[in-house]
C-alpha positions in Angstrom: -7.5 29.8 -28.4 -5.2 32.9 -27.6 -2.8 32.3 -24.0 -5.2 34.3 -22.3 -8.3 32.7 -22.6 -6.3 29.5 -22.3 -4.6 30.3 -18.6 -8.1 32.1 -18.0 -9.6 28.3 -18.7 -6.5 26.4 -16.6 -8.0 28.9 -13.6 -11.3 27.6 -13.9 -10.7 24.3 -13.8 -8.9 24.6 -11.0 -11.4 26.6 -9.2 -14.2 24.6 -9.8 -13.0 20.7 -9.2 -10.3 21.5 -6.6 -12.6 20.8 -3.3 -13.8 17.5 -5.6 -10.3 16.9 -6.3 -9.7 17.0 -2.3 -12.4 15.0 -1.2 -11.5 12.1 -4.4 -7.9 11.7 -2.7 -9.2 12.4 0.8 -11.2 9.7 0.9 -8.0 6.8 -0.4 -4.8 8.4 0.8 -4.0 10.0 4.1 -4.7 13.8 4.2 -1.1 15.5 3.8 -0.8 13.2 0.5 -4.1 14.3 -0.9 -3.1 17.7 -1.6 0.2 16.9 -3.3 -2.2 14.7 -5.7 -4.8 17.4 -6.5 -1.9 19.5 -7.0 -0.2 17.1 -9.1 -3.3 16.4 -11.2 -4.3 20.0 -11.8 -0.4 19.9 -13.0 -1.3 17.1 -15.5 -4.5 19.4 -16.7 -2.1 22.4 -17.5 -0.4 20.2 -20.0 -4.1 19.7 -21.7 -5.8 21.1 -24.2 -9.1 21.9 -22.5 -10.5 23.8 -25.4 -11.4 20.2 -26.8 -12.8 18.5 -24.0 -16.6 18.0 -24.2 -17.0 16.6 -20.5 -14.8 18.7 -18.2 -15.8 16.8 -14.5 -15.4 13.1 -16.7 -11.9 14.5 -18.2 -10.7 15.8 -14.8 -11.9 12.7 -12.5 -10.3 10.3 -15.5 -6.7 12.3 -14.7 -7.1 12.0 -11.3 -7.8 8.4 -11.3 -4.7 8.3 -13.3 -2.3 10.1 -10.8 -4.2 8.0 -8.1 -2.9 4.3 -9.7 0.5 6.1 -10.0 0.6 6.9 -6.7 -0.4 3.6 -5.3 1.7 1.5 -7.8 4.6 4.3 -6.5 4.0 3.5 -2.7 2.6 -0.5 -2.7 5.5 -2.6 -0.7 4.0 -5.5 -3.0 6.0 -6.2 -6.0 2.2 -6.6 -8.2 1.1 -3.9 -10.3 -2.1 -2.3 -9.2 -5.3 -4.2 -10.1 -8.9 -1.7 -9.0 -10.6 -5.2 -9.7 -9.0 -6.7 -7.2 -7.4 -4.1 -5.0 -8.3 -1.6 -2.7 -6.3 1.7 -1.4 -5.9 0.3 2.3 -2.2 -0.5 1.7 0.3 0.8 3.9 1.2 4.1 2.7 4.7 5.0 2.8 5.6 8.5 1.7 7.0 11.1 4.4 3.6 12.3 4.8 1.4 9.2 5.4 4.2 8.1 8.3 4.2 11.7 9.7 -0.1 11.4 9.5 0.3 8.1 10.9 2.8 9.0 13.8 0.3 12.4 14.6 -2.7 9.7 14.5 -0.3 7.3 17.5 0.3 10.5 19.2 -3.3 11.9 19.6 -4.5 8.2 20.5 -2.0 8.0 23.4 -3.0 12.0 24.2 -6.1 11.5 24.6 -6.1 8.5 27.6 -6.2 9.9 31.1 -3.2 11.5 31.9 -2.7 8.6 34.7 -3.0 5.6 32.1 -1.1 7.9 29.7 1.4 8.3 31.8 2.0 4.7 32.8 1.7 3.4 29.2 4.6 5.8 28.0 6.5 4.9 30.9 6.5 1.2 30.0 6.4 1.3 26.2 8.4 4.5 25.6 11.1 5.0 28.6 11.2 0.9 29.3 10.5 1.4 33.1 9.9 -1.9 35.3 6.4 -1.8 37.0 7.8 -1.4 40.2 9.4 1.7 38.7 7.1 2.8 37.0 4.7 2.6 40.4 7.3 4.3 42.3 7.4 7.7 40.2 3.2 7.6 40.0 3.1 7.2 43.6 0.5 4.3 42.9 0.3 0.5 43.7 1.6 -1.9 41.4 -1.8 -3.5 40.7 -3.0 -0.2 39.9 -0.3 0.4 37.7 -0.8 -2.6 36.4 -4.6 -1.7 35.5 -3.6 1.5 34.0 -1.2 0.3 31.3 -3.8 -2.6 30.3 -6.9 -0.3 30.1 -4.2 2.3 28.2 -3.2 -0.1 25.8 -6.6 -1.8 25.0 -7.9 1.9 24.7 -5.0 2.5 22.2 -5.5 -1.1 20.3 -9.3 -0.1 19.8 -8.3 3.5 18.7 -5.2 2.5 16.2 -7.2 -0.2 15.0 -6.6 0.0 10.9 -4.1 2.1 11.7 -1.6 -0.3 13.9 -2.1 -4.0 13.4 -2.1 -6.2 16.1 -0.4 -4.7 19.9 0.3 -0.9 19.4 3.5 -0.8 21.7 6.4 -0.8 18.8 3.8 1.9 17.0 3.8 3.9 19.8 7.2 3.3 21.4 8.8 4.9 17.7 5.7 7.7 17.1 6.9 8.7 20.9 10.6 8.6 20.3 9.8 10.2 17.0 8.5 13.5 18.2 
């Protein structure tokens, strides 16, 4: 096969399994990382000889599947090697992206309360303000205050949930400091 029809080949592939590429990754790791994985598979495919593969989708998702357990054996904080039988891609994901996705995914939880119990919930997790304080600059009672930061935070536990184990305040304290 002449370089031509071979790059010509490498396009096509590309073309056709990249969206099934995306949604294979999408659906394990957090969206920033899938990209870098399709992009790192279709890598792996240049390196191929195409010409001689009979089943292009099989041959493409067996590569990806490939870069997949390399990633997670890459990024698991266990010491085990990576066992599909027995494991699943919910681990903690590590890389710059999945903590940036993760901090973005704090951030839009705690953006989305009302601006009131927002506003009291960064004031106690994120500046460290006492109660009193914190009712003194909101201009509210302290049992209202007091009501704001415990809907806020159950409203953030039930959105970070998967996300954030357990009480979200450390998650949210450093994705707040963070930005």
């Amino acid at each position: 096969m002449t370089t031509t029809s071979t790059m010509t080949l490498h396009a096509r592939v590309a073309r056709d399994h990249w969206a099934r590429l995306k949604s294979y990754f999408r659906s394990k790791v957090p969206e920033p990382d899938c990209y870098d994985l399709v992009q790192q598979t279709l890598a792996e495919l240049v390196n191929c000889d195409l010409a001689a593969v009979r089943n292009m989708k099989a041959y493409v998702m067996r590569v990806a599947h490939n870069v997949l357990i390399a990633y997670i054996n890459e990024h698991k904080a266990k010491m085990v090697a990576f066992d599909s039988d027995v494991h699943s891609v919910m681990s903690p994901q590590t890389s710059f992206s999945a903590r940036l996705d993760k901090r973005n995914r704090i951030l839009n939880a705690l953006r989305s309360l009302p601006l009131a119990q927002q506003e009291a919930v960064e004031l106690r997790l994120c500046v460290g303000l006492e109660l009193t304080e914190i009712a003194e600059v909101m201009e509210r009672g302290l049992a209202t205050v007091k009501r704001y930061i415990e809907a806020g935070t159950e409203e953030l536990r039930t959105s970070l949930r998967g996300i954030v184990p357990g009480d979200p305040a450390d998650a949210v304290a450093d994705a707040y400091r963070a930005s």
